[in-house]
C-alpha positions as CSV (number, residue, x, y, z in Angstrom):
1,X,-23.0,0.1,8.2
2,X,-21.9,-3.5,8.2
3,X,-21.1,-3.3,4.3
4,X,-19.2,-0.1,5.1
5,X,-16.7,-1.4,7.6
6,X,-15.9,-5.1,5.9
7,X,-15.6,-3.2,2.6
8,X,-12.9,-0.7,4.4
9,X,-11.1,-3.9,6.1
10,X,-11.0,-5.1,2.5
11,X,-9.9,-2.1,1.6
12,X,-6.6,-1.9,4.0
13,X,-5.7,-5.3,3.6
14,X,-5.4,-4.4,0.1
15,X,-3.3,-1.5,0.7
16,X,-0.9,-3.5,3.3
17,X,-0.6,-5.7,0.4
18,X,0.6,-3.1,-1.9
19,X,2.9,-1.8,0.9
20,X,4.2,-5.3,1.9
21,X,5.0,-5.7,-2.0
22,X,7.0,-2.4,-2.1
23,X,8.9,-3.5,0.7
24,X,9.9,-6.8,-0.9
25,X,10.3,-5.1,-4.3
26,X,12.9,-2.2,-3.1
27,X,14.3,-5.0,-0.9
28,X,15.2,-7.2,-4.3
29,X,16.6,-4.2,-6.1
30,X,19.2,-3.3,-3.0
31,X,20.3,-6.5,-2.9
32,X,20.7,-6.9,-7.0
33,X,24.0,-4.7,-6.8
34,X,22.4,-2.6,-9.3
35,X,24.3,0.9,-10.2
36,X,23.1,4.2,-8.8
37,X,20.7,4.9,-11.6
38,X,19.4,1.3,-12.3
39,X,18.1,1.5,-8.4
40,X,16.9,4.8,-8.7
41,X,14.8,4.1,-11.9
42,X,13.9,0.8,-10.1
43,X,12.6,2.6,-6.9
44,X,10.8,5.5,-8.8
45,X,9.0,2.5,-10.9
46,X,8.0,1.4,-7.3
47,X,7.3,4.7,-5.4
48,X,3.8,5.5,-7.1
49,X,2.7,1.8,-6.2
50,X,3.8,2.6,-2.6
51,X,1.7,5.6,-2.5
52,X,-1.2,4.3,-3.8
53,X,-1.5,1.3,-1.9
54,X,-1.0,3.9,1.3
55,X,-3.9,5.5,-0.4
56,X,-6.1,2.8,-0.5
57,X,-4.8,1.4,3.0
58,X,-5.9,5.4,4.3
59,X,-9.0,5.4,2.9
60,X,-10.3,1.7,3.8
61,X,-9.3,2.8,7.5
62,X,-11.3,5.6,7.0
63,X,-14.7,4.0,5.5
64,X,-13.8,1.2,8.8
65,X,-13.9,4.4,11.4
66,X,-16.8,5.6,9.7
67,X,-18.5,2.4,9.9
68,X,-17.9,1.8,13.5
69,X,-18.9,5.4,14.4
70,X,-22.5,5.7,12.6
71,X,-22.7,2.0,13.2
């Protein structure tokens, strides 16, 4: 059960990553003084990364809750 919860910390640290990155990404475009469009096709470009890394974050906290109760 060891395997399962290093591999879900792995797991979230990844996703925090991918969240962190949106962060800074959508942060970058605001401050470009893009037009209304440019930011919105910016952001959409960004929005599926953002929901997979929350994805990835969910389910490595999952495996870690997992591995700590059968563990």
């Amino acid at each position: 059960m060891e395997i399962i919860v290093w591999g879900g910390a792995i797991l979230s640290v990844i996703g925090l990553a991918g969240i962190v990155y949106s962060i800074v990404a959508v942060t970058k475009a605001k401050r470009a003084n893009l037009s209304d469009e440019e930011l919105r096709a910016r952001v959409s470009v960004i929005l599926p990364i953002n929901l997979g890394a929350l994805f990835v974050s969910m389910i490595g906290l999952m495996a870690v809750v997992i591995g700590v109760f059968f563990g």
